[in-house]
VOFIZA-76355 format. One record per residue (C-alpha): x, y, z; residue in three letters. Coordinates in steps of 0.05 Angstrom, whole numbers. Layout:
# VOFIZA-76355
+--------+--------+--------+------+
:   east :  north :     up : type :
+--------+--------+--------+------+
:      X :      Y :      Z :  ALA :
...
+--------+--------+--------+------+
//
This chain:
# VOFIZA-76355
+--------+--------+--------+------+
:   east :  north :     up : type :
+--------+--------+--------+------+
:    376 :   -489 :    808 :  UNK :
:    304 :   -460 :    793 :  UNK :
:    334 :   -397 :    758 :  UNK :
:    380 :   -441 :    723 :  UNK :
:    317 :   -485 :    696 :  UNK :
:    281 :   -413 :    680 :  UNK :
:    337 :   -393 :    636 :  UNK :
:    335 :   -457 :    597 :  UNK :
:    264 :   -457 :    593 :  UNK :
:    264 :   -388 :    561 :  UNK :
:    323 :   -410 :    516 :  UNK :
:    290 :   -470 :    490 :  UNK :
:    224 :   -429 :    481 :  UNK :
:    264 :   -381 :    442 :  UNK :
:    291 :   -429 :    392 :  UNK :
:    220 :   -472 :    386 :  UNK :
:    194 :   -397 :    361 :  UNK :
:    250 :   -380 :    320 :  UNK :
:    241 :   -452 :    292 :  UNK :
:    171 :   -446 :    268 :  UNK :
:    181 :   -379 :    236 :  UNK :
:    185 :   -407 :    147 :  UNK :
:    206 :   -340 :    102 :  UNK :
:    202 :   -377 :     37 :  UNK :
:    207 :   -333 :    -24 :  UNK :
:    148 :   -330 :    -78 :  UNK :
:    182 :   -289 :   -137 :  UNK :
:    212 :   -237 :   -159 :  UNK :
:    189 :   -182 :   -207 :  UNK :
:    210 :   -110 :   -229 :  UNK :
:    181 :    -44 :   -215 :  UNK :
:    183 :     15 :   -249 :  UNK :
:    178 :     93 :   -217 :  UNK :
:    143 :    135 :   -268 :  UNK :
:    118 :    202 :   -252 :  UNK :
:    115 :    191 :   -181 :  UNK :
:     74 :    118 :   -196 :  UNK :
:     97 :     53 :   -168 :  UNK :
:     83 :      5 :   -233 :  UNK :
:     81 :    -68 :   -240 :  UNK :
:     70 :   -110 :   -304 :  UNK :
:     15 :   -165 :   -285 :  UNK :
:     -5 :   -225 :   -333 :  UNK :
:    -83 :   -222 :   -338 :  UNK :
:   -105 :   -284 :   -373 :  UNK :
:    -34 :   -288 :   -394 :  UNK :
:    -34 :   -227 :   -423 :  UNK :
:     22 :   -172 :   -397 :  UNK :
:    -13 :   -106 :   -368 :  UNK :
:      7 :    -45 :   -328 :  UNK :
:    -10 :    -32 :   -249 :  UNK :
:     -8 :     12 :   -212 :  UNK :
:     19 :    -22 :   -141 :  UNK :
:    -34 :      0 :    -90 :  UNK :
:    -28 :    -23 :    -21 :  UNK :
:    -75 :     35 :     -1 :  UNK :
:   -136 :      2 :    -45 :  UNK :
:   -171 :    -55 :     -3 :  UNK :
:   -189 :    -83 :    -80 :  UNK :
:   -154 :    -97 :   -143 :  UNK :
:   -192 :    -42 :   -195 :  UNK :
:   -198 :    -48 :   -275 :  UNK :
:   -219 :      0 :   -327 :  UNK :
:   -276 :    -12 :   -359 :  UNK :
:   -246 :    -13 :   -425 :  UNK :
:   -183 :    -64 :   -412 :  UNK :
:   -230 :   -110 :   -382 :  UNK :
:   -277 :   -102 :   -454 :  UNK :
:   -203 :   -111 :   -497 :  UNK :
:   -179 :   -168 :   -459 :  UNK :
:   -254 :   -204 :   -472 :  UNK :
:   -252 :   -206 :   -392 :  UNK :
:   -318 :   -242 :   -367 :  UNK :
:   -364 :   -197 :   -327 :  UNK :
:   -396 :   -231 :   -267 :  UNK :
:   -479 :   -227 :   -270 :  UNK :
:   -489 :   -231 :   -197 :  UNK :
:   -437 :   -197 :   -165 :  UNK :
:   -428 :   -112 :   -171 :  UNK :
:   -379 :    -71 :   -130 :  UNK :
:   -387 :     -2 :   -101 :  UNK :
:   -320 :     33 :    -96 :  UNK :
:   -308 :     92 :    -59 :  UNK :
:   -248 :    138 :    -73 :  UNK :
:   -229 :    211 :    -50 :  UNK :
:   -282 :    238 :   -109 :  UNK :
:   -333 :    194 :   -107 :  UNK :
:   -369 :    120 :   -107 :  UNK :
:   -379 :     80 :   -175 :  UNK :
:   -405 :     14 :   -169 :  UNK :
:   -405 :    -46 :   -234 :  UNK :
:   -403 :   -115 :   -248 :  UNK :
:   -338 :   -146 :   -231 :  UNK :
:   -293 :   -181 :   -272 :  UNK :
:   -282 :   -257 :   -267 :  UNK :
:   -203 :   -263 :   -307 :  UNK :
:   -184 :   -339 :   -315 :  UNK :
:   -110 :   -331 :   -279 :  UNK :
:    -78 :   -265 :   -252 :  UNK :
:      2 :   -269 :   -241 :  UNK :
:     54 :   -230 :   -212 :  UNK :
:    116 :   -258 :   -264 :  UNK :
:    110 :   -333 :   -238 :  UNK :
:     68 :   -331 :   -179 :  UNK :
:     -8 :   -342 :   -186 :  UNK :
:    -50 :   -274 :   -153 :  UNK :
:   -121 :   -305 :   -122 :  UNK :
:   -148 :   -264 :    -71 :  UNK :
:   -142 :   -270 :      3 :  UNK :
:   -214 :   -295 :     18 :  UNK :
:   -239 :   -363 :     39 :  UNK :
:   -252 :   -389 :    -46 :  UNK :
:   -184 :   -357 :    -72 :  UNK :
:   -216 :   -331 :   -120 :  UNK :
:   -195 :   -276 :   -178 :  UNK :
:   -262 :   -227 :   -183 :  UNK :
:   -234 :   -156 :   -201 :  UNK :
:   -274 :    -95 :   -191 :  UNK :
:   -287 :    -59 :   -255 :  UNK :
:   -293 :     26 :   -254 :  UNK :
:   -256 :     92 :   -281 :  UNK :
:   -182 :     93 :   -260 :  UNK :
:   -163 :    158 :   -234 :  UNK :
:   -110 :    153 :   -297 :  UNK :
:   -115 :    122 :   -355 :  UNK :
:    -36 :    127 :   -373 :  UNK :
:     33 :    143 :   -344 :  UNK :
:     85 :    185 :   -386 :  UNK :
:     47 :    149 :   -451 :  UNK :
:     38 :     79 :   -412 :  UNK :
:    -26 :     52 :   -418 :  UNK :
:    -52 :     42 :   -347 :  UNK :
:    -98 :    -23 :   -338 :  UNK :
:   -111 :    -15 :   -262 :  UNK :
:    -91 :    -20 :   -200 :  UNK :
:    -63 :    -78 :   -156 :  UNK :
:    -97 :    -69 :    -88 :  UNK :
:    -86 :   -110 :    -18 :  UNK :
:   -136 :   -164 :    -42 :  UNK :
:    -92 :   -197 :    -79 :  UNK :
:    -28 :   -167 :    -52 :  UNK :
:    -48 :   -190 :     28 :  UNK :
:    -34 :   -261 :     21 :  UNK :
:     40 :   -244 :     24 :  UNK :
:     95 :   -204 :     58 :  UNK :
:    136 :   -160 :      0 :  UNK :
:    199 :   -136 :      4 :  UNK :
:    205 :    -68 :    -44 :  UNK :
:    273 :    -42 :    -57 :  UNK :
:    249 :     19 :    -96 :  UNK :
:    315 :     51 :   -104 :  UNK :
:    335 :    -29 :   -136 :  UNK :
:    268 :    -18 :   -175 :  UNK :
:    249 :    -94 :   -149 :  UNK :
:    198 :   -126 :   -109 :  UNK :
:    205 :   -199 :    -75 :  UNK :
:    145 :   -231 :    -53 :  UNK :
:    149 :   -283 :      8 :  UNK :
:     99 :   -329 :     45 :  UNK :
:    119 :   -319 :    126 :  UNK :
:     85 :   -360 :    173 :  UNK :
:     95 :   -363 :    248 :  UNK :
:    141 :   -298 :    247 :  UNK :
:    145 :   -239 :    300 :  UNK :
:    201 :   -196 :    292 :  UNK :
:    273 :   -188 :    257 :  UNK :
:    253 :   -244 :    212 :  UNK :
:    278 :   -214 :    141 :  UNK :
:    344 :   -240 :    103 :  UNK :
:    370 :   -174 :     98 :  UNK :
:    435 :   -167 :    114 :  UNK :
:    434 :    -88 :    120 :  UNK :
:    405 :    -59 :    193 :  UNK :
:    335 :    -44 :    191 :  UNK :
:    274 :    -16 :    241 :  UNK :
:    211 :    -46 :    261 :  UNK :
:    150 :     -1 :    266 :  UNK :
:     91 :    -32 :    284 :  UNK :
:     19 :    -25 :    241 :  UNK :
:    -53 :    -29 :    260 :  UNK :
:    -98 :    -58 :    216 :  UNK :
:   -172 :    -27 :    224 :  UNK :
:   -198 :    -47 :    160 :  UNK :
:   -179 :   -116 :    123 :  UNK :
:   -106 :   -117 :    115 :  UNK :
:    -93 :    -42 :    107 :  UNK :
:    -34 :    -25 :    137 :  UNK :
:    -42 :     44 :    189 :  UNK :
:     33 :     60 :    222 :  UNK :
:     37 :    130 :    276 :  UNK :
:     80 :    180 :    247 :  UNK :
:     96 :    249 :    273 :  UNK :
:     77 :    306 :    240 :  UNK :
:    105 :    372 :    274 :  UNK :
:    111 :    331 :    340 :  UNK :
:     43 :    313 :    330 :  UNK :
:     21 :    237 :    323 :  UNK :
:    -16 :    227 :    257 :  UNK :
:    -47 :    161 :    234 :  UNK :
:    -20 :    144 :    170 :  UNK :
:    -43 :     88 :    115 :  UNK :
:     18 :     59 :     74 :  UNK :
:     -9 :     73 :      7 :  UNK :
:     38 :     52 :    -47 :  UNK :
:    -17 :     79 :    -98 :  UNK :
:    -22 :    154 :    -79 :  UNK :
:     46 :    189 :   -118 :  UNK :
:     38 :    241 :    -64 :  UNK :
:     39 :    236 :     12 :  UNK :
:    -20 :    279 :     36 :  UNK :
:    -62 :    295 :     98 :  UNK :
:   -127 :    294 :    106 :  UNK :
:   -192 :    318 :    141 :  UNK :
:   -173 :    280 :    208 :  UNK :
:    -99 :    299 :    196 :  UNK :
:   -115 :    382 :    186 :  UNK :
:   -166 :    382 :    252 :  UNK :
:   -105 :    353 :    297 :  UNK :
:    -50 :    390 :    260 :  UNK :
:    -97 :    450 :    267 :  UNK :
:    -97 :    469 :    205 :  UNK :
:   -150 :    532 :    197 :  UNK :
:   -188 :    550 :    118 :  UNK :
:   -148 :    615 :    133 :  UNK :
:    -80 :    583 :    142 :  UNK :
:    -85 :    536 :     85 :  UNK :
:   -107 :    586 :     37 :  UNK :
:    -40 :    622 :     34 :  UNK :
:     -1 :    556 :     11 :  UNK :
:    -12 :    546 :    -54 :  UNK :
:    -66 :    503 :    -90 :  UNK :
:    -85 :    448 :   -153 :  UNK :
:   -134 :    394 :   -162 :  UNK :
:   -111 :    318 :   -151 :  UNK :
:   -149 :    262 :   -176 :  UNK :
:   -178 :    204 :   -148 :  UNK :
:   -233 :    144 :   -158 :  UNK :
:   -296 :    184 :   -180 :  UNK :
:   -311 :    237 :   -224 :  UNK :
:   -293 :    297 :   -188 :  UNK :
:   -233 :    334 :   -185 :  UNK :
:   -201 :    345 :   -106 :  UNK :
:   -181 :    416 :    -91 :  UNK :
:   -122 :    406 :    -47 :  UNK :
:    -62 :    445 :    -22 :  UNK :
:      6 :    450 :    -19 :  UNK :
:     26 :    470 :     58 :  UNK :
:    102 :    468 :     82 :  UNK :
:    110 :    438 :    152 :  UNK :
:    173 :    437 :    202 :  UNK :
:    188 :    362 :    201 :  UNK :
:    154 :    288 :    179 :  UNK :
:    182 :    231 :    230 :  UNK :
:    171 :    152 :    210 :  UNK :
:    204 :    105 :    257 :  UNK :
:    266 :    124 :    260 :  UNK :
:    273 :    177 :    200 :  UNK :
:    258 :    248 :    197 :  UNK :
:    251 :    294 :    142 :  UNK :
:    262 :    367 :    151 :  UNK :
:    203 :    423 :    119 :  UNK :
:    166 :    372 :     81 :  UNK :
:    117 :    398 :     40 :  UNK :
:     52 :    355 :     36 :  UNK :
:    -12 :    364 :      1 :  UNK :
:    -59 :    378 :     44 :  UNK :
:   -133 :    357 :     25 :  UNK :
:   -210 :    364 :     65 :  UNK :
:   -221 :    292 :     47 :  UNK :
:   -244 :    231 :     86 :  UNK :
:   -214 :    146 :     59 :  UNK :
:   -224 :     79 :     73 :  UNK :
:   -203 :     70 :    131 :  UNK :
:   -209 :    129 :    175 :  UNK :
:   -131 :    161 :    177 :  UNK :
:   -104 :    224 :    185 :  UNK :
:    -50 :    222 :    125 :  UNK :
:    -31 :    180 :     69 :  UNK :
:     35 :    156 :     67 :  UNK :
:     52 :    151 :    -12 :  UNK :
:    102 :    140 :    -63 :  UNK :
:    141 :    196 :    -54 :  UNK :
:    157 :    170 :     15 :  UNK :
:    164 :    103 :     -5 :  UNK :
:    205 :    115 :    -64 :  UNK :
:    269 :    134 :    -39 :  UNK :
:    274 :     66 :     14 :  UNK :
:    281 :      2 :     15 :  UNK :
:    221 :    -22 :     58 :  UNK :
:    185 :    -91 :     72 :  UNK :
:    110 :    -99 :     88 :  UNK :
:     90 :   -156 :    131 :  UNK :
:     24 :   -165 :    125 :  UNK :
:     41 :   -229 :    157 :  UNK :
:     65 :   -198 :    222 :  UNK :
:     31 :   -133 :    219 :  UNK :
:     97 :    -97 :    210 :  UNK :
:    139 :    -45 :    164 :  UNK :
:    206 :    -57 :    161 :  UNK :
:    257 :      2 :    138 :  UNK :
:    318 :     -1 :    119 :  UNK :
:    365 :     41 :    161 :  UNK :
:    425 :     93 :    131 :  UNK :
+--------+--------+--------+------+
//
């Protein structure tokens, strides 16, 4: 009888979990792909502006001249120092009256809610001719899971609570692959790079995947190997240019995919937090992929 009891123990346990897992979508709203840019149109003080989705920025960023056109109020106690691949600025933040994401309300995942926006230069100021007005970092994003079907050019946000794993209401097969989260809610998932594990931040705001200082010691990447592939400057938060470089490897494996000679940019440069590789748009672009910040999670899509 005991294993009997066991088994019914472990079913009932089963279904109390499952029970208390609530995926309740927030909203809907449409992306664009521009240039290699995830974009997102959000309503600051009710006014329609251009993002730039960032899941790799731990705060939501302005330009200092859409904050001054939109009449934005600038906060007299509070100045942020933001640090980027080129650089550290540091200004007043803004205080806008409402941010939304079509109908749901942005506040930012702290223990007021509030909707303070760090103010500094954007590392563009337009997209193909589209004025830029900042981007949408994890600050605001955080508070919810979001499901991105980039090749549907749509994002759906939901509010999960109590969740584990093989939650989502998709009805296509998907894999799990679990993230750390060493800084706030920035999401850090292992990837292999020529065999080699690499830490690598989801970053939704970099249009190019690239590796970094921690990335080129492991991959061993020498100064004499990296200067045959060739070169250009990137941009970033700050006013400095990067050098970087473009370097051809054998293979890039996430979860369950692998891509065959990948070229990546490859760039001496240390972020916030400490990875070896940033895991951008170009990845991103071509998937259908959900990040639970929830759950600590990226979900892919399988083909």
């Amino acid at each position: 009888m005991r294993p009997i009891l066991l088994l019914l123990l472990g079913v009932l346990l089963a279904a109390t979990a499952q029970a208390t897992c609530r995926v309740e979508p927030r909203g809907a709203v449409p992306l664009d792909i521009v240039d290699g840019h995830i974009l997102v149109t959000v309503a600051v003080n009710d006014v329609a502006a251009t993002f730039i989705l960032d899941t790799g920025a731990d705060r939501t960023l302005m330009g200092e001249d859409v904050v001054r056109r939109l009449g934005i109020e600038r906060d007299g106690w509070v100045a942020s120092a933001i640090r980027g691949i080129s650089g550290i600025e540091q200004r007043p933040n803004a205080l806008p009256r409402s941010l939304r994401l079509g109908a749901t309300p942005l506040r930012r995942r702290t223990l007021t809610g509030d909707t303070s926006v760090t103010v500094g230069p954007l590392p563009l100021n337009d997209v193909a001719g589209r004025p830029i007005a900042g981007l949408l970092g994890r600050d605001f994003l955080s508070p919810f899971d979001f499901d991105l079907d980039l090749p549907g050019r749509r994002m759906t946000l939901y509010d999960v609570r109590g969740c584990d794993a093989w939650f989502l209401p998709w009805t296509t097969p998907y894999a799990a692959i679990p993230a750390a989260t060493p800084m706030g809610a920035a999401l850090v998932v292992q990837v292999l790079v020529d065999g080699r594990p690499l830490r690598a931040l989801i970053d939704s705001g970099a249009s190019a995947s690239l590796v970094t200082s921690p990335g080129i010691y492991r991959l061993g990447l020498t100064e004499e190997l990296l200067a045959r592939d060739p070169g250009g400057n990137g941009s970033g938060i700050g006013p400095a240019p990067v050098p970087m470089r473009r370097h051809r490897f054998a293979e890039l494996r996430v979860g369950p995919e692998t891509t065959r000679d990948p070229t990546l940019w490859v760039a001496p440069v240390h972020v916030v937090p400490v990875v070896d590789m940033l895991l951008g748009a170009d990845w991103l672009g071509a998937r259908h992929v959900w990040l639970s910040f929830a759950t600590r999670q990226m979900f892919v899509a399988t083909r």
